[in-house]
PyMOL Python script that loads the backbone (N, CA, C, O; Angstrom):
from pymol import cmd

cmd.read_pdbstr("""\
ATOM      1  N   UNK A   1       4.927 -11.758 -17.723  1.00  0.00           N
ATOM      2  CA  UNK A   1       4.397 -10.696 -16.899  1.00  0.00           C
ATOM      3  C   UNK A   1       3.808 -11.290 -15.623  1.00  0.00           C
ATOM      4  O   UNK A   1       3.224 -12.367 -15.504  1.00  0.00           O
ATOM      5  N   UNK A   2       4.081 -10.365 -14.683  1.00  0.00           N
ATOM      6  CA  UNK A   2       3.407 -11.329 -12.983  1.00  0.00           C
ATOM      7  C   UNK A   2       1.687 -10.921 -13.305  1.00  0.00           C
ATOM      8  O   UNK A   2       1.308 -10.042 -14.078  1.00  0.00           O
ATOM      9  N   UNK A   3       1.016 -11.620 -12.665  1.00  0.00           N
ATOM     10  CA  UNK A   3      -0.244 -11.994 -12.363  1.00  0.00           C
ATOM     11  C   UNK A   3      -0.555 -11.534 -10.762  1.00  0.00           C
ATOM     12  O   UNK A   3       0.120 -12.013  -9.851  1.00  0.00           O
ATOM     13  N   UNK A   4      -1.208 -10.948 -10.608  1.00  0.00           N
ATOM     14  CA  UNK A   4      -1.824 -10.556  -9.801  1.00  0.00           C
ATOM     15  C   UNK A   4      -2.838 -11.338  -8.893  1.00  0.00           C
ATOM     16  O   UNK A   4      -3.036 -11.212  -7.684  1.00  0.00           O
ATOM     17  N   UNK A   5      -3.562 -12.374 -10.008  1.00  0.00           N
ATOM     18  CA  UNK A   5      -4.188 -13.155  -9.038  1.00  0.00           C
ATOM     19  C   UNK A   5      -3.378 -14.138  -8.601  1.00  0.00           C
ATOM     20  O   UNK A   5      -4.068 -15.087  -8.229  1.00  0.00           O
ATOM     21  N   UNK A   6      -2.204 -14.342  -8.477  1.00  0.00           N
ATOM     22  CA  UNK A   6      -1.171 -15.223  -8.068  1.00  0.00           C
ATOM     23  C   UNK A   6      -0.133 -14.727  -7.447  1.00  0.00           C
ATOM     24  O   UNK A   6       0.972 -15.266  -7.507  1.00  0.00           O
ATOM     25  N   UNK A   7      -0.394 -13.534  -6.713  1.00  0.00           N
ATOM     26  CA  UNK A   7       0.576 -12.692  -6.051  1.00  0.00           C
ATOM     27  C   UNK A   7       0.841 -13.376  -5.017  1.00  0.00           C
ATOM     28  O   UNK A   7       0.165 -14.382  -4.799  1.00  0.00           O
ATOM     29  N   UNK A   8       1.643 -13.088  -4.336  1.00  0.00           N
ATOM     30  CA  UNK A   8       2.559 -14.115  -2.349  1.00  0.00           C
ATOM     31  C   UNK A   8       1.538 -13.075  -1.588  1.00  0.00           C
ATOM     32  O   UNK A   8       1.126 -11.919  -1.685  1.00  0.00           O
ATOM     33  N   UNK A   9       1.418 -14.097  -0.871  1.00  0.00           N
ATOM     34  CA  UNK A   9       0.594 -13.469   0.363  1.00  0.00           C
ATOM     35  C   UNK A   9       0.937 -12.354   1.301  1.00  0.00           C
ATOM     36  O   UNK A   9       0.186 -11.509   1.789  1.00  0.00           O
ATOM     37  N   UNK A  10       2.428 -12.552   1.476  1.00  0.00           N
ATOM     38  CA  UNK A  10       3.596 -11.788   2.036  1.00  0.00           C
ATOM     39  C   UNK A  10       3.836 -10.611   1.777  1.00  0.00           C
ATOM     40  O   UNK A  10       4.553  -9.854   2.433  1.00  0.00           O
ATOM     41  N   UNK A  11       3.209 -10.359   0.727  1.00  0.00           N
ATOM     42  CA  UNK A  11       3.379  -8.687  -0.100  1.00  0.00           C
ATOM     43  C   UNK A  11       2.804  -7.465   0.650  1.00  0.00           C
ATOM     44  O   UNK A  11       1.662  -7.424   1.107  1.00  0.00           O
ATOM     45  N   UNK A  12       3.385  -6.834   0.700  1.00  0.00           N
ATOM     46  CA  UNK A  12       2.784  -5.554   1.693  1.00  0.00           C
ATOM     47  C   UNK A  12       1.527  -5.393   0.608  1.00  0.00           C
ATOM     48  O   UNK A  12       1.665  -5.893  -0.508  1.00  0.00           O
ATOM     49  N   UNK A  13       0.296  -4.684   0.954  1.00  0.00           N
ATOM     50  CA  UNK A  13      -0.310  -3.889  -0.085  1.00  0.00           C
ATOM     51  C   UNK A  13       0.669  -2.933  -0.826  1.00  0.00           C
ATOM     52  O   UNK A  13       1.764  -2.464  -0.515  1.00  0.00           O
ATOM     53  N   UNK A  14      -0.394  -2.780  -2.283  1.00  0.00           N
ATOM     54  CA  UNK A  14       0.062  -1.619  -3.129  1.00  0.00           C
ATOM     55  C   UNK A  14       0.682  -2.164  -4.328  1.00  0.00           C
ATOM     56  O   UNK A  14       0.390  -3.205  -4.916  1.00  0.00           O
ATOM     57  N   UNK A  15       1.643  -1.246  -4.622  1.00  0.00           N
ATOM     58  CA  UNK A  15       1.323  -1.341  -6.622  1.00  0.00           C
ATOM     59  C   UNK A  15       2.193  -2.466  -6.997  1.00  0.00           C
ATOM     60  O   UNK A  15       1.874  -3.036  -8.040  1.00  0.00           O
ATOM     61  N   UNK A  16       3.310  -2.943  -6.317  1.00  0.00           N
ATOM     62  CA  UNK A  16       4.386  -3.833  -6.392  1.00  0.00           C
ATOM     63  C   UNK A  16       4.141  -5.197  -5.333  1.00  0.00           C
ATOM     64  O   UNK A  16       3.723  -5.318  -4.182  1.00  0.00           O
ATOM     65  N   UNK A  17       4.615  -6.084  -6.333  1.00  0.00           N
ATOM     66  CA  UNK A  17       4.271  -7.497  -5.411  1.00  0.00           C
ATOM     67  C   UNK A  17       4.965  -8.579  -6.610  1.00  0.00           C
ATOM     68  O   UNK A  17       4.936  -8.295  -7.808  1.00  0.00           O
ATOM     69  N   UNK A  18       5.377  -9.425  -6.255  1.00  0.00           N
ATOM     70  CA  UNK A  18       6.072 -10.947  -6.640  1.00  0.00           C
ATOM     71  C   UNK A  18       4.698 -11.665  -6.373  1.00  0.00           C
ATOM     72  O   UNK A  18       3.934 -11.549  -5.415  1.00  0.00           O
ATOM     73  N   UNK A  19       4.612 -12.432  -7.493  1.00  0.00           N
ATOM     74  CA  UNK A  19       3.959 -13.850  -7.475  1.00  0.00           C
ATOM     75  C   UNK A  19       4.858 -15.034  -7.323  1.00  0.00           C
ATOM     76  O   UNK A  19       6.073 -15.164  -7.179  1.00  0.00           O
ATOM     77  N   UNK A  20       3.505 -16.128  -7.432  1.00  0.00           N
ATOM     78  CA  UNK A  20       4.256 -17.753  -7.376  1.00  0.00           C
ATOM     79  C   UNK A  20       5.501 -17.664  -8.500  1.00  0.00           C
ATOM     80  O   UNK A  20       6.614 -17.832  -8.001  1.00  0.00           O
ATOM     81  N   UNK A  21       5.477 -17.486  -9.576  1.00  0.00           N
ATOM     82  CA  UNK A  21       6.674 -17.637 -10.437  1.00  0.00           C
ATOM     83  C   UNK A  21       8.140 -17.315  -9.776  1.00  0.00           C
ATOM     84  O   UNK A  21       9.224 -17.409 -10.352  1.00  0.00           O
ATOM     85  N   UNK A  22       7.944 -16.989  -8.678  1.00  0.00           N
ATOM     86  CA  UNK A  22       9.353 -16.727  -8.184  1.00  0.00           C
ATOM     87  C   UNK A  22       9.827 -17.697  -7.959  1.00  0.00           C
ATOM     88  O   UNK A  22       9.274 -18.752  -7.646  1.00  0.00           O
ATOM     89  N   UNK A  23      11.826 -17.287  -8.196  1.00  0.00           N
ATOM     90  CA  UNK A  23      12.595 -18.817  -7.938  1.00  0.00           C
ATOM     91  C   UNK A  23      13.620 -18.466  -7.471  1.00  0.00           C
ATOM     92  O   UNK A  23      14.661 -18.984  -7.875  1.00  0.00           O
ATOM     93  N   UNK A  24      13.636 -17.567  -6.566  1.00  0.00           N
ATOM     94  CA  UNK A  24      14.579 -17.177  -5.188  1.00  0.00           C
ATOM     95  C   UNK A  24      15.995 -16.905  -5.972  1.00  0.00           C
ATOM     96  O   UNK A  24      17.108 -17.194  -5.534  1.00  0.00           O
ATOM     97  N   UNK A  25      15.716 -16.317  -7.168  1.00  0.00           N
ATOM     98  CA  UNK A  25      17.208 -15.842  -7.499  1.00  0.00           C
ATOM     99  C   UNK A  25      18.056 -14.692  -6.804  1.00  0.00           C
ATOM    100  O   UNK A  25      19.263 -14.488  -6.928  1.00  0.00           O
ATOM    101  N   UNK A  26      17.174 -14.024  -6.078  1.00  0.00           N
ATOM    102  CA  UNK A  26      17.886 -12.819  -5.347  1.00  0.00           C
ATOM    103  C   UNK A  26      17.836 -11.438  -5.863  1.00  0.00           C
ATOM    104  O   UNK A  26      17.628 -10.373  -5.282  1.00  0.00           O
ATOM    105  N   UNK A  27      18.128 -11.778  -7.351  1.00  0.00           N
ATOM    106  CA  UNK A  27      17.855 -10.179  -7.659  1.00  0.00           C
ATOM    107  C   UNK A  27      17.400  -9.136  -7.802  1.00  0.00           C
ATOM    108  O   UNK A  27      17.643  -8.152  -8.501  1.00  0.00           O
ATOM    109  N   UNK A  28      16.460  -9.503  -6.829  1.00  0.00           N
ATOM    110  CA  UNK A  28      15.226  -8.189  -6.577  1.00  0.00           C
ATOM    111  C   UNK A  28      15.770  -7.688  -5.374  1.00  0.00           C
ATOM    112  O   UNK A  28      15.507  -6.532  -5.040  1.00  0.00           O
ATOM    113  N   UNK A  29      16.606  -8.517  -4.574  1.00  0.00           N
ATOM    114  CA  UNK A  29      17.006  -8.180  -2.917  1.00  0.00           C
ATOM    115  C   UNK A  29      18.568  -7.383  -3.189  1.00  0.00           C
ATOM    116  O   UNK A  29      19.068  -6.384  -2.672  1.00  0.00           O
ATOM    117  N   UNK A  30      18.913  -8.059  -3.943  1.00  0.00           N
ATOM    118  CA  UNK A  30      19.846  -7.525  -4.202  1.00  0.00           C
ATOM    119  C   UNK A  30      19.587  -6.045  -5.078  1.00  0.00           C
ATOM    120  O   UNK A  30      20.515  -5.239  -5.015  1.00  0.00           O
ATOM    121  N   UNK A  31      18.699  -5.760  -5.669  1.00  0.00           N
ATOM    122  CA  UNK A  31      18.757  -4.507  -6.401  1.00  0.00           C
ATOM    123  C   UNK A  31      17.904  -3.172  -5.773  1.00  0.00           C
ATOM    124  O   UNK A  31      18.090  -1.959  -5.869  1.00  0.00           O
ATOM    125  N   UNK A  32      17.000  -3.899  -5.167  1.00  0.00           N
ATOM    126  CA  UNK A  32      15.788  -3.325  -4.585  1.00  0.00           C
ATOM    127  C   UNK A  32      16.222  -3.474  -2.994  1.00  0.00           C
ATOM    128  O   UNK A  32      15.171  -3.636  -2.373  1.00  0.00           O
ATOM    129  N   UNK A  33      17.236  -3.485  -2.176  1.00  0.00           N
ATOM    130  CA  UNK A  33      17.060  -3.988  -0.612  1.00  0.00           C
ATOM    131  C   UNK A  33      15.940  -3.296   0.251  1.00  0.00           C
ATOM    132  O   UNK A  33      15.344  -4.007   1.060  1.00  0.00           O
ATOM    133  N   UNK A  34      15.598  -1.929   0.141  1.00  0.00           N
ATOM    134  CA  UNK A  34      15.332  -1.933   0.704  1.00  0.00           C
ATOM    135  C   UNK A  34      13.204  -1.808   0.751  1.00  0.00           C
ATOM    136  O   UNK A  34      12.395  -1.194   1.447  1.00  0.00           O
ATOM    137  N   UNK A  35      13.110  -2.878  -0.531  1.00  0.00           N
ATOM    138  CA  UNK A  35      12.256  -3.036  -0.905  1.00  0.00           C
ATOM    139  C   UNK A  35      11.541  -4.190  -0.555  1.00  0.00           C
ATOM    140  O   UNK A  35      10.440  -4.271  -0.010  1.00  0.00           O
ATOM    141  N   UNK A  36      12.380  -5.164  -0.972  1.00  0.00           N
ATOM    142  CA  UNK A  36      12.069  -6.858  -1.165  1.00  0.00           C
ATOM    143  C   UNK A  36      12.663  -7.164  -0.074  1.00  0.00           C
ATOM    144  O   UNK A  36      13.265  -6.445   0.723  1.00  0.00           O
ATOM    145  N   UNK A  37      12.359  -8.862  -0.074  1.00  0.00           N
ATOM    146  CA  UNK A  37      13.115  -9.405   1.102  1.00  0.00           C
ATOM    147  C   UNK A  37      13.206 -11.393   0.597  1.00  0.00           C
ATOM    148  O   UNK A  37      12.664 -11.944  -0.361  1.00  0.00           O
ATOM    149  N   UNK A  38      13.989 -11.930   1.555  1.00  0.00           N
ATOM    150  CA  UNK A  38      13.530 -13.177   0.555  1.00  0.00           C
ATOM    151  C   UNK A  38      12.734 -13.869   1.937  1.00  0.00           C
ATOM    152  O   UNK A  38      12.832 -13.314   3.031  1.00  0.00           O
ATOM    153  N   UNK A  39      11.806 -15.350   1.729  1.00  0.00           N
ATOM    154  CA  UNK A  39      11.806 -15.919   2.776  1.00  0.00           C
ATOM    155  C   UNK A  39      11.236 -17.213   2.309  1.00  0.00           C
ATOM    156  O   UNK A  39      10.367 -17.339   1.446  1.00  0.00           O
ATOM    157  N   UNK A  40      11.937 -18.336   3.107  1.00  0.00           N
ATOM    158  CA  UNK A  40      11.142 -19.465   2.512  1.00  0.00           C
ATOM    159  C   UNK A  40      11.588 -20.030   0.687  1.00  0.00           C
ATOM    160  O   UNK A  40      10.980 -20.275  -0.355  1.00  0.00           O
ATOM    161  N   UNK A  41      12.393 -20.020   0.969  1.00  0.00           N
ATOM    162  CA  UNK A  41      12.724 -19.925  -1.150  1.00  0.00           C
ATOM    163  C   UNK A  41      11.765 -18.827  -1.689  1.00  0.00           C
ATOM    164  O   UNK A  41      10.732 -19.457  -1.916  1.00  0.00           O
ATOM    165  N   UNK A  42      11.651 -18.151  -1.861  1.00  0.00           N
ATOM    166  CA  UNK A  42      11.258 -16.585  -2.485  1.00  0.00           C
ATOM    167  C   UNK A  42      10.948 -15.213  -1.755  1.00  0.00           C
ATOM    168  O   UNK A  42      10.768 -14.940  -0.568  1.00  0.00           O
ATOM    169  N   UNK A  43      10.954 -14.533  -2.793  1.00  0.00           N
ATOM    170  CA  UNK A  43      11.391 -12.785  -2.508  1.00  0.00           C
ATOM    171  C   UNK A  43       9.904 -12.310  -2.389  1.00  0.00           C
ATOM    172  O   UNK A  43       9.062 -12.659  -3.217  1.00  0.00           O
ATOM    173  N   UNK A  44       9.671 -11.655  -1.532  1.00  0.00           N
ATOM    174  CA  UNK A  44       8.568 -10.584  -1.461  1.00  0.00           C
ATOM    175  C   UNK A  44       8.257  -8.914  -1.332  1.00  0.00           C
ATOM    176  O   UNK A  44       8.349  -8.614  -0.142  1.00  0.00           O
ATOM    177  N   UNK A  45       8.060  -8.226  -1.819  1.00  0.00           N
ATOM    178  CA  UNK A  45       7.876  -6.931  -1.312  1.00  0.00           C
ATOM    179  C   UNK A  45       7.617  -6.486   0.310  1.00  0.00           C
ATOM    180  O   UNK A  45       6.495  -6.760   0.735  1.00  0.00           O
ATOM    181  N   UNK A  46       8.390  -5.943   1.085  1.00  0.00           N
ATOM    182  CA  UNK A  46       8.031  -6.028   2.359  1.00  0.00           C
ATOM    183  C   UNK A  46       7.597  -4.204   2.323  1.00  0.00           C
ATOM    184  O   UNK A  46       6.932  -3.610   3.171  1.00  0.00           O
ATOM    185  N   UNK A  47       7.986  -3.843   1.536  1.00  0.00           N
ATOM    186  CA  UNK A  47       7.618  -2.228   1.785  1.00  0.00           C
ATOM    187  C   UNK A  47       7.548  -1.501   0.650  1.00  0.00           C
ATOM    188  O   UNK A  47       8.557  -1.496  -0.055  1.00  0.00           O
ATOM    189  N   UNK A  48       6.917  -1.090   0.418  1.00  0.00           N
ATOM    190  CA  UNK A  48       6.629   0.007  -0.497  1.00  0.00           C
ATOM    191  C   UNK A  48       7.600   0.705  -1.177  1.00  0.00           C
ATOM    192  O   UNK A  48       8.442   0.481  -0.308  1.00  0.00           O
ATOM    193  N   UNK A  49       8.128   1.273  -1.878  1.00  0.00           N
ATOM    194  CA  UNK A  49       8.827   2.159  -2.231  1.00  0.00           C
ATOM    195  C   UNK A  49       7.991   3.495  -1.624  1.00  0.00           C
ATOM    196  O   UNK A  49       6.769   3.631  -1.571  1.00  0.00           O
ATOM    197  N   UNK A  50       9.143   4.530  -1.138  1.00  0.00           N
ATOM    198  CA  UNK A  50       8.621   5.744  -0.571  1.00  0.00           C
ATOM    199  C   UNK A  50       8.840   7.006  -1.240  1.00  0.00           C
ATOM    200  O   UNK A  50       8.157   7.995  -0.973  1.00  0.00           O
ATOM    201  N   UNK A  51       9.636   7.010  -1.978  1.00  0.00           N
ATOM    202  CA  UNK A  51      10.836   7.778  -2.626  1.00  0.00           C
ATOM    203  C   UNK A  51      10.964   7.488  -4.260  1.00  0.00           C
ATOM    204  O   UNK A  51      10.458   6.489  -4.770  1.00  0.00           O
ATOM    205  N   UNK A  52      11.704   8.486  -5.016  1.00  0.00           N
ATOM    206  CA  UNK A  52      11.911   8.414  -6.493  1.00  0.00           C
ATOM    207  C   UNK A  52      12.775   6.919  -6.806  1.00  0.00           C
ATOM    208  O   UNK A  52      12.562   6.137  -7.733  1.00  0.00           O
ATOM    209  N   UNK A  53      13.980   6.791  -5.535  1.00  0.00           N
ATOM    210  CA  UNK A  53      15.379   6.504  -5.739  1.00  0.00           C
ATOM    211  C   UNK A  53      14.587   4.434  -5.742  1.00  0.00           C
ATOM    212  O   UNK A  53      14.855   3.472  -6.461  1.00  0.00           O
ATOM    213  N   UNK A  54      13.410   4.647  -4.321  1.00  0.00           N
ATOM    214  CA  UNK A  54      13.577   3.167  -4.017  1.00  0.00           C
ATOM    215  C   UNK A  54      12.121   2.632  -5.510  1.00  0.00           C
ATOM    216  O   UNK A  54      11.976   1.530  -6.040  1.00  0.00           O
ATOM    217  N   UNK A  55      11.260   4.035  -5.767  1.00  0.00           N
ATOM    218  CA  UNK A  55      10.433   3.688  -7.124  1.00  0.00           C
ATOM    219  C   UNK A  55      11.545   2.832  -8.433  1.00  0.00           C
ATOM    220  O   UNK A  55      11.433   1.735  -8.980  1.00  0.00           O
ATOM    221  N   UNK A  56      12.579   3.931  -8.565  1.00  0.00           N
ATOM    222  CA  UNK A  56      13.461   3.127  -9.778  1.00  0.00           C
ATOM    223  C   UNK A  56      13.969   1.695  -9.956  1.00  0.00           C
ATOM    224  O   UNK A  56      13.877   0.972 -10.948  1.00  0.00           O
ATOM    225  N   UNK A  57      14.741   1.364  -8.306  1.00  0.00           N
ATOM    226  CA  UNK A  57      14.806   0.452  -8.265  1.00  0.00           C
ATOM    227  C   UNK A  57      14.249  -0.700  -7.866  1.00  0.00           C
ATOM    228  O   UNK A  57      14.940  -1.653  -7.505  1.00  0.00           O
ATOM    229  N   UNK A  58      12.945  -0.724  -7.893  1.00  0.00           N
ATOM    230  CA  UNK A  58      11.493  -1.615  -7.715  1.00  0.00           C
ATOM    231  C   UNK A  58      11.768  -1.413  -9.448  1.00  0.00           C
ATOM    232  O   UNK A  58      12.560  -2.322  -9.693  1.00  0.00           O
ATOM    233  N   UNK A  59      11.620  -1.001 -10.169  1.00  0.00           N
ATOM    234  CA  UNK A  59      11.453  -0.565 -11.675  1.00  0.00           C
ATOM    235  C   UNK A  59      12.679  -1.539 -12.241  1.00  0.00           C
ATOM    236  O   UNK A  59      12.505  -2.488 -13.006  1.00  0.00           O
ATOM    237  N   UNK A  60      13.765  -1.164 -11.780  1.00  0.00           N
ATOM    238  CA  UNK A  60      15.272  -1.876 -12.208  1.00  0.00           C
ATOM    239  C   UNK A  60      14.920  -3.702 -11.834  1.00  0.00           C
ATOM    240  O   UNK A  60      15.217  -4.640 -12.574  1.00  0.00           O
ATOM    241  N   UNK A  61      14.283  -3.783 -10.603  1.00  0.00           N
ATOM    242  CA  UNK A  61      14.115  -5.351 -10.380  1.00  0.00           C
ATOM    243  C   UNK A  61      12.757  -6.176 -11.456  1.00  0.00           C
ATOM    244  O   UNK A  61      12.681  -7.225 -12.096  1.00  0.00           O
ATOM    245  N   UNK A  62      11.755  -4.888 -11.153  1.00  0.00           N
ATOM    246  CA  UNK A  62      10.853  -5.525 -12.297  1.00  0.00           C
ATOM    247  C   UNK A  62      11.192  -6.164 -13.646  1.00  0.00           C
ATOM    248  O   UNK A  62      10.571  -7.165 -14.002  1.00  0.00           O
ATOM    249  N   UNK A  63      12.243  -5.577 -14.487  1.00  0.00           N
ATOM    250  CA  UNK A  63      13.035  -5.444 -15.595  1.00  0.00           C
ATOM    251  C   UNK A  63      13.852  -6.918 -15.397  1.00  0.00           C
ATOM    252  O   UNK A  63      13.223  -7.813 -15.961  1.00  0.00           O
ATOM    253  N   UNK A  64      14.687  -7.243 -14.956  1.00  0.00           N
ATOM    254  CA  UNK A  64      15.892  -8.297 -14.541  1.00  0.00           C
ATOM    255  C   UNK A  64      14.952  -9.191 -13.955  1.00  0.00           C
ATOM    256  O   UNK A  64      15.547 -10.246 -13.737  1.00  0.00           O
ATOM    257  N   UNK A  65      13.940  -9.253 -13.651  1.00  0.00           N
ATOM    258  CA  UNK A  65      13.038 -10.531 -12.852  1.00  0.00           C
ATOM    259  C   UNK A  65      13.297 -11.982 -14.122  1.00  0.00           C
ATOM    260  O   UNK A  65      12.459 -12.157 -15.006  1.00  0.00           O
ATOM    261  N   UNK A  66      14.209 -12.643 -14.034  1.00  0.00           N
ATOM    262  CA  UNK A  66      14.312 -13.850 -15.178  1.00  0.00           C
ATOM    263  C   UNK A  66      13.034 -14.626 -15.142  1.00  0.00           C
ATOM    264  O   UNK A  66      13.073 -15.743 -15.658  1.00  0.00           O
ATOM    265  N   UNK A  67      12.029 -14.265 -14.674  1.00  0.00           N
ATOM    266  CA  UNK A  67      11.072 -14.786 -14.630  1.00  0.00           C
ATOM    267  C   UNK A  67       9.136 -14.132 -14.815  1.00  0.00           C
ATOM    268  O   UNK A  67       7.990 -14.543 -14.996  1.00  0.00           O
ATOM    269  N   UNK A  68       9.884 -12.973 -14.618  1.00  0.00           N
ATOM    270  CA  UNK A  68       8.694 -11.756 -14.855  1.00  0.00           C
ATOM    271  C   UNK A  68       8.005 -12.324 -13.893  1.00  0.00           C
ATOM    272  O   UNK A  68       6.874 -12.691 -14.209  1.00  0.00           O
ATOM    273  N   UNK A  69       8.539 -12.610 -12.204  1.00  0.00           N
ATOM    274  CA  UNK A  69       7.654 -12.727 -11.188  1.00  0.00           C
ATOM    275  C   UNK A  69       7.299 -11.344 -10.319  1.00  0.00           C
ATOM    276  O   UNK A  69       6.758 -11.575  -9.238  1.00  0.00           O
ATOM    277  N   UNK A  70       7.499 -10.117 -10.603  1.00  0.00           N
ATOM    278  CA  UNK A  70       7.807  -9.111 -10.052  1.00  0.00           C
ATOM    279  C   UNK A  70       6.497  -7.976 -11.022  1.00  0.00           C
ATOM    280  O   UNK A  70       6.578  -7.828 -12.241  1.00  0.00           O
ATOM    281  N   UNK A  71       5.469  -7.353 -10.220  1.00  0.00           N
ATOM    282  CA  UNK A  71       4.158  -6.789 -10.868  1.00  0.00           C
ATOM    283  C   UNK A  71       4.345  -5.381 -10.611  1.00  0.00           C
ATOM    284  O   UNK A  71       5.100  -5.116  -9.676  1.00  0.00           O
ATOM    285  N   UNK A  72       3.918  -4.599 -11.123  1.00  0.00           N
ATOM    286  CA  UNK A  72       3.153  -3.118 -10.746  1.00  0.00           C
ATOM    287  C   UNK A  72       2.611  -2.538 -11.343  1.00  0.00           C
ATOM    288  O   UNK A  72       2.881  -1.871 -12.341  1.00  0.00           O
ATOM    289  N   UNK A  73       1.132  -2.846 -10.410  1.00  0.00           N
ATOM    290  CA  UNK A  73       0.038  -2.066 -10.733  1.00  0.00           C
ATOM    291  C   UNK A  73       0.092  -1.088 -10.842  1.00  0.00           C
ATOM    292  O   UNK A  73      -0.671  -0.910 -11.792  1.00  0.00           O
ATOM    293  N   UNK A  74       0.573   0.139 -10.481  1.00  0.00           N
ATOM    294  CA  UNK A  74       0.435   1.410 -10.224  1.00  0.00           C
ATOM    295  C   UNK A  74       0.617   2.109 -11.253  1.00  0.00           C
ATOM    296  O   UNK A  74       0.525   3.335 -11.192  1.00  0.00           O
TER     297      UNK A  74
END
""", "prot")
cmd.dss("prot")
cmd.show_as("cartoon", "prot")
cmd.util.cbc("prot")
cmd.orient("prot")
């Protein structure tokens, strides 16, 4: 499960955010685009989900994170 006190700095505020455990596999960018982003060897939340469609798939990346670097608080 991601940790919160180890979240990327890079993370927009709010309920979704990647920590250090990330290992730049992509598949949050790839599932989530218009969510995540990568930079630097790892993925960050650059925006919020606004919508049902971009909530699910923040939900779909949380799930597939091979690393459970991917959080939400909300």
């Amino acid at each position: 499960m991601a940790d919160k006190k180890i979240k990327l700095s890079d993370n927009v505020p709010g309920s979704y955010y990647v920590d250090v455990k990330c290992i730049a596999c992509h598949l949050c960018v790839q599932i989530a685009p218009n969510n995540f982003k990568m930079k630097n060897g790892y993925a960050y939340v650059y925006k919020q989900p606004e919508n049902e469609e971009e909530r699910n798939s923040c939900e779909d990346a949380v799930m597939i994170c091979p690393v459970e670097a991917i959080g939400n608080d909300g």
